[in-house]
C-alpha positions as CSV (number, residue, x, y, z in Angstrom):
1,X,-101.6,112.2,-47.9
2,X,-102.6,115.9,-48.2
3,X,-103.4,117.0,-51.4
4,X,-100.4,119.4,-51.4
5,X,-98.0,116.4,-51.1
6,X,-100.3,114.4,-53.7
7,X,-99.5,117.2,-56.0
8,X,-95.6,117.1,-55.2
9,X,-95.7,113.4,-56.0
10,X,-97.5,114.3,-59.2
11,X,-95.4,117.4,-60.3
12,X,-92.1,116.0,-59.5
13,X,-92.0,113.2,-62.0
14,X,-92.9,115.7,-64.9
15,X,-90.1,117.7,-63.8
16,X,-87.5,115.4,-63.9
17,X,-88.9,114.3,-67.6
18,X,-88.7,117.7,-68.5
19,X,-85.5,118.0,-67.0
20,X,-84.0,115.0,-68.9
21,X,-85.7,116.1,-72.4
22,X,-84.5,119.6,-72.2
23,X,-80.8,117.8,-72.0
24,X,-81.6,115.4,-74.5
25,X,-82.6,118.3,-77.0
26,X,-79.2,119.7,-76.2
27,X,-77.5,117.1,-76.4
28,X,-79.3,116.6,-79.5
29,X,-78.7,120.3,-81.0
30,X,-75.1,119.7,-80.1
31,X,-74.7,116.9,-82.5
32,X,-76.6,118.6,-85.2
33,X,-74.1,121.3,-85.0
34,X,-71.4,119.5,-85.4
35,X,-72.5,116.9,-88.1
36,X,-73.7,120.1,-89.8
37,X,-70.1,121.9,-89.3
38,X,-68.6,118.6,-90.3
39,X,-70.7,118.7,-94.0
40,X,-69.6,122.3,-94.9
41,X,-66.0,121.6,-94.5
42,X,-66.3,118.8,-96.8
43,X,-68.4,120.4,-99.5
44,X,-66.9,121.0,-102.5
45,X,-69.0,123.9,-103.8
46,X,-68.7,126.7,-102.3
47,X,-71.6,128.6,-103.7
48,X,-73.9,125.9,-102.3
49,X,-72.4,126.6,-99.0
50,X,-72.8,130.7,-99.8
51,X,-76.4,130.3,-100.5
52,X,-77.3,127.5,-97.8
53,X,-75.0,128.4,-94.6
54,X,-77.7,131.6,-93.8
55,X,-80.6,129.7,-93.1
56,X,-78.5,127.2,-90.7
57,X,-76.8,130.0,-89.1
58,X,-80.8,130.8,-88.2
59,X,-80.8,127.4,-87.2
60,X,-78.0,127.2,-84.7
61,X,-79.4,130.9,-83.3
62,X,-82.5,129.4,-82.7
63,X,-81.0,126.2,-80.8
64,X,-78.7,128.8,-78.8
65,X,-81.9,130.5,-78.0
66,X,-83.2,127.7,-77.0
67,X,-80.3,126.5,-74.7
68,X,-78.2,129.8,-73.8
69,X,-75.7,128.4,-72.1
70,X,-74.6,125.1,-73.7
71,X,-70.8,125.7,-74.7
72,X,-71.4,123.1,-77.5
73,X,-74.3,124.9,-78.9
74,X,-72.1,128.4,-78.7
75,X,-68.7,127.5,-79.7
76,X,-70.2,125.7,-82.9
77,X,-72.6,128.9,-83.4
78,X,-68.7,130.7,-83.4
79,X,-67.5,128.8,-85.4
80,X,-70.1,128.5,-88.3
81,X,-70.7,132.9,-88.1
82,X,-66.4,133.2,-88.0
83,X,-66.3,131.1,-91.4
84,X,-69.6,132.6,-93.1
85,X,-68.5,136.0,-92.4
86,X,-65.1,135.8,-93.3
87,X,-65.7,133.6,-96.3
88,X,-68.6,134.4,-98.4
89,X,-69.7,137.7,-97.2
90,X,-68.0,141.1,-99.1
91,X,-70.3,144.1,-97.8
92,X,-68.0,144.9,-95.4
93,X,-70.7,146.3,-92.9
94,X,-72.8,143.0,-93.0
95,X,-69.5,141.0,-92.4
96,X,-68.3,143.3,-89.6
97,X,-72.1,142.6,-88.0
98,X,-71.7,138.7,-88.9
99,X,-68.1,138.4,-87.1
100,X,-69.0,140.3,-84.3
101,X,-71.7,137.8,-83.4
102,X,-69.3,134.7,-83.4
103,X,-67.3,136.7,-81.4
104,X,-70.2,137.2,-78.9
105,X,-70.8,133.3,-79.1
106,X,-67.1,132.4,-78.7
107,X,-66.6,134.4,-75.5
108,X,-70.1,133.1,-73.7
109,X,-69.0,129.5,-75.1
110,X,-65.6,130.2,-73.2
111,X,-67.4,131.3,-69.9
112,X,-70.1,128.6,-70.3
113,X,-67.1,126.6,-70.1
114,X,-65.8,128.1,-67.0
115,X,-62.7,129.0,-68.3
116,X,-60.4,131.6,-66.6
117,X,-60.2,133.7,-69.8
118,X,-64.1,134.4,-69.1
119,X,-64.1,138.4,-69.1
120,X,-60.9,138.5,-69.7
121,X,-60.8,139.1,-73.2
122,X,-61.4,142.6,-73.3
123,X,-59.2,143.9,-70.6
124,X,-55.2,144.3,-70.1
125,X,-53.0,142.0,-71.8
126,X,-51.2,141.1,-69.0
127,X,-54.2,139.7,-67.2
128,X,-55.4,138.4,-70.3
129,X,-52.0,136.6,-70.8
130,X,-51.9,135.5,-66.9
131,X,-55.6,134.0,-67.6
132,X,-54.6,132.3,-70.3
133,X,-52.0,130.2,-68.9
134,X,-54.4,128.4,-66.6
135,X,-56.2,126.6,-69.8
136,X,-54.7,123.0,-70.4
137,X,-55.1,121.1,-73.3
138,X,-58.8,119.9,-72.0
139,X,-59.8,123.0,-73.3
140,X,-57.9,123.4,-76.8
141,X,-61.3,123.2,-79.2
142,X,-62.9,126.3,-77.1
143,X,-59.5,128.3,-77.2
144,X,-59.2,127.8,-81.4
145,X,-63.1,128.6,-81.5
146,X,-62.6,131.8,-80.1
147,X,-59.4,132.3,-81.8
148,X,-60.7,131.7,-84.7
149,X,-64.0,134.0,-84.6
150,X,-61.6,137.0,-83.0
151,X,-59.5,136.7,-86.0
152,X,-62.3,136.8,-88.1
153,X,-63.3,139.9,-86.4
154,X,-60.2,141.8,-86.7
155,X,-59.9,141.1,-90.4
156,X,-63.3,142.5,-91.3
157,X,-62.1,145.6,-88.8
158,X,-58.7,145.6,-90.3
159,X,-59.2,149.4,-91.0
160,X,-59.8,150.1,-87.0
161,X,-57.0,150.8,-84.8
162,X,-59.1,149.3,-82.3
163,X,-59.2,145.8,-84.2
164,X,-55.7,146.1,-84.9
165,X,-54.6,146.3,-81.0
166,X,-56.7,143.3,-80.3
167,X,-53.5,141.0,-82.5
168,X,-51.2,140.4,-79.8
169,X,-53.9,139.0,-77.9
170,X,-54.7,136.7,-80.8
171,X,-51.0,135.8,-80.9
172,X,-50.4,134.9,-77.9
173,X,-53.5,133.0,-77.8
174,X,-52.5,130.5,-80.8
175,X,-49.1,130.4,-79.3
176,X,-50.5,129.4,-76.2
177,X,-53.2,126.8,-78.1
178,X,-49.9,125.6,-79.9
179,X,-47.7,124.9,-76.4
180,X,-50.8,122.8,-74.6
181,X,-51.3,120.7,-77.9
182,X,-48.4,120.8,-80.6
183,X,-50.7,119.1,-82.9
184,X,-54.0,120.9,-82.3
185,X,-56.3,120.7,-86.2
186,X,-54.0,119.3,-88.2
187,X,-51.4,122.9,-87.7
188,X,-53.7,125.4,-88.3
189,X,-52.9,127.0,-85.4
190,X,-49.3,127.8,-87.2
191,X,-51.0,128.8,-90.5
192,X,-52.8,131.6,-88.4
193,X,-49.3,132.6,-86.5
194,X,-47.8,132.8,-90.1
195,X,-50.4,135.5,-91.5
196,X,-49.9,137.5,-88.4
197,X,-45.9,137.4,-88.2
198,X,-46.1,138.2,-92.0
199,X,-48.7,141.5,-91.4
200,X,-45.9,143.9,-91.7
201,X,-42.3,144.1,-92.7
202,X,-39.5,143.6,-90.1
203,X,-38.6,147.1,-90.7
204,X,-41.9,148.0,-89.2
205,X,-42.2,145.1,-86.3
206,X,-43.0,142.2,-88.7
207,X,-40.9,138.7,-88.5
208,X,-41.8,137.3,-91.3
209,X,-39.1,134.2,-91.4
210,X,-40.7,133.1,-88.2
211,X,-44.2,133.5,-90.3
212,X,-42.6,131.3,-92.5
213,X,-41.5,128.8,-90.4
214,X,-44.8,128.7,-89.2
215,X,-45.9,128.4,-92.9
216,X,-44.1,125.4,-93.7
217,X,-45.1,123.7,-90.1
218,X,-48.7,123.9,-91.3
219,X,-47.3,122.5,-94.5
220,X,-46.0,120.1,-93.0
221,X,-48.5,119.0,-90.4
222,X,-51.4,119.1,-93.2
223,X,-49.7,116.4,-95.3
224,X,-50.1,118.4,-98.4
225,X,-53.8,118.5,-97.9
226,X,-53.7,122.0,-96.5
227,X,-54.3,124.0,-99.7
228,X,-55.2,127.3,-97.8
229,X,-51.5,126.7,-95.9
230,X,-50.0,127.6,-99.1
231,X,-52.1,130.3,-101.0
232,X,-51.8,132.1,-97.6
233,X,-47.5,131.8,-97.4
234,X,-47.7,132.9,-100.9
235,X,-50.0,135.7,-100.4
236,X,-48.4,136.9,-97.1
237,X,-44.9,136.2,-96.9
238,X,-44.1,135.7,-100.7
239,X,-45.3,138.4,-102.1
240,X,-44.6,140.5,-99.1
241,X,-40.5,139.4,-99.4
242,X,-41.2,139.5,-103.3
243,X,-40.2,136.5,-103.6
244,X,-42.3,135.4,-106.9
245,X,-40.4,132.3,-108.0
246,X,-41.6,130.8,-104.0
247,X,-45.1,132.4,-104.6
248,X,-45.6,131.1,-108.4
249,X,-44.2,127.8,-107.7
250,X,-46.6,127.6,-104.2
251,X,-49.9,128.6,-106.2
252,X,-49.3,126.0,-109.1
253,X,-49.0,122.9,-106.3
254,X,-52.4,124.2,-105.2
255,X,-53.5,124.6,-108.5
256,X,-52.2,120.8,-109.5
257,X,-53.5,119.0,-105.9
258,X,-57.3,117.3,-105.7
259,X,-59.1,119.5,-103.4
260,X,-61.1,116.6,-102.2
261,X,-59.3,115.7,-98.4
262,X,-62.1,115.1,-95.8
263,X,-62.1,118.0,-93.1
264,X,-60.4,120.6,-95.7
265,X,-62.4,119.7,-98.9
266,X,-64.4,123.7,-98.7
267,X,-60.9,125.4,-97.6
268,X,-59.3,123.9,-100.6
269,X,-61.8,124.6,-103.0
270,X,-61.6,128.7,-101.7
271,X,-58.2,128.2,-101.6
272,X,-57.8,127.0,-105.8
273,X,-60.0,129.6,-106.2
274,X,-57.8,132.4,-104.9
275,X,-54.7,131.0,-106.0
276,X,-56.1,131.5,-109.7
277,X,-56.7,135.1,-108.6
278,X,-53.2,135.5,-107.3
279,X,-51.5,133.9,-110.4
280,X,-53.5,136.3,-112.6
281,X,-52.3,139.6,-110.8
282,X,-48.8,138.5,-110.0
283,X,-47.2,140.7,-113.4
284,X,-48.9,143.9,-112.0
285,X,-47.6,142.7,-108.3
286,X,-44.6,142.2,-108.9
């Protein structure tokens, strides 16, 4: 044997090991992400989650680092900035910053996914609507992750014109998220629809009795454990209908439920917490 082959026989081994132990580590850095996702949605103090979520979010930039084009590692990375910055952080340039980066990990988690909305995102609607009919339910967690985060991102731009055209993309990509899998998280895809049906008036394009069919379907779906369903019907379609006696009687059923349902326990508490707010400014609202 020559010593170049001896060599091959050597190296080749180690290879393959380091191969396997990169994917293990992935793999690896996958579950921690999600187990770690898992435990903020079910903590039930939200300040904890305020203070702690920053030094994870290093964390999960530092696995994605690490392994740039796991979509596991990316979508949770979306997922984890979309909350954080849309949650807990109020300087609006910081949040803007924050949701722009989950929107960065959403769309290379889609294209790590080799999805056909990969680059797709940004351009026309129509081929962003032609793209997005070729993703089947297989797919559904990726398409609410970067729902989710571009959301995020348009709220925090809200003041933008260029944030604001980006919502019937968003629509029509919850819609779509909706039609492949009717009972995709529990029916927070129709919680999100509702928001943005009940943006404006209809006198100005809004529809906001289909928001609120889409209000009570999430409702409905979440088995009264989807707090934020309700906060956010009252806040968007009551008091935009003025409809207090709805948005009174909405808040206080939040107010009165346990906050405590596994997968929702962190939404509730925010959501108690802004339902107090809502109650207290309702005589100057309305």
């Amino acid at each position: 044997m020559t010593p170049g082959a001896s060599r091959t026989c050597v190296l080749l081994p180690l290879l393959l090991l380091l191969g396997g132990c990169a994917a293990l580590a992935e793999r690896a850095g996958e579950r921690l992400a999600a187990d770690l996702g898992r435990a903020v949605l079910n903590q039930d103090d939200p300040d904890t989650v305020r203070d702690g979520l920053p030094a994870y979010l290093l964390l999960q930039d530092g696995l994605i680092e690490g392994s740039p084009e796991s979509p596991g590692l990316l979508l949770a990375g979306a997922r984890l900035y979309a909350s954080y910055a849309g949650s807990f952080v109020a300087p609006p340039e910081r949040a803007q910053r924050l949701s722009l980066r989950a929107l960065d990990y959403a769309r290379r988690g889609v294209c790590a996914r080799a999805l056909a909305l990969c680059g797709k995102t940004e351009g026309r609607f129509e081929l962003f609507e032609a793209a997005l009919a070729e993703v089947t339910a297989r797919d559904a967690d990726a398409l609410h992750a970067l729902g989710s985060a571009w959301a995020t991102w348009v709220q925090v731009h809200r003041d933008e014109w260029g944030a604001i055209a980006e919502l019937p993309k968003i629509e029509a990509l919850f819609r779509h998220l909706l039609a492949i899998d009717p009972l995709h998280a529990g029916g927070e895809p129709h919680m999100v629809l509702g928001v943005l049906y009940c943006l404006r008036p209809e006198s100005l394009g809004g529809r906001p009795q289909l928001g609120r069919e889409h209000f009570e379907r999430a409702i409905a779906m979440g088995e009264g454990g989807n707090l934020m369903a309700k906060v956010l019907f009252a806040e968007h379609y009551g008091r935009l209908l003025f409809e207090r006696e709805l948005h009174d009687r909405l808040l206080g059923e939040v107010l009165a439920a346990d906050p405590r349902v596994p997968g929702r326990t962190l939404a509730n508490t925010l959501a108690q917490t802004r339902a107090r707010a809502l109650l207290a400014s309702g005589d100057d609202y309305f």
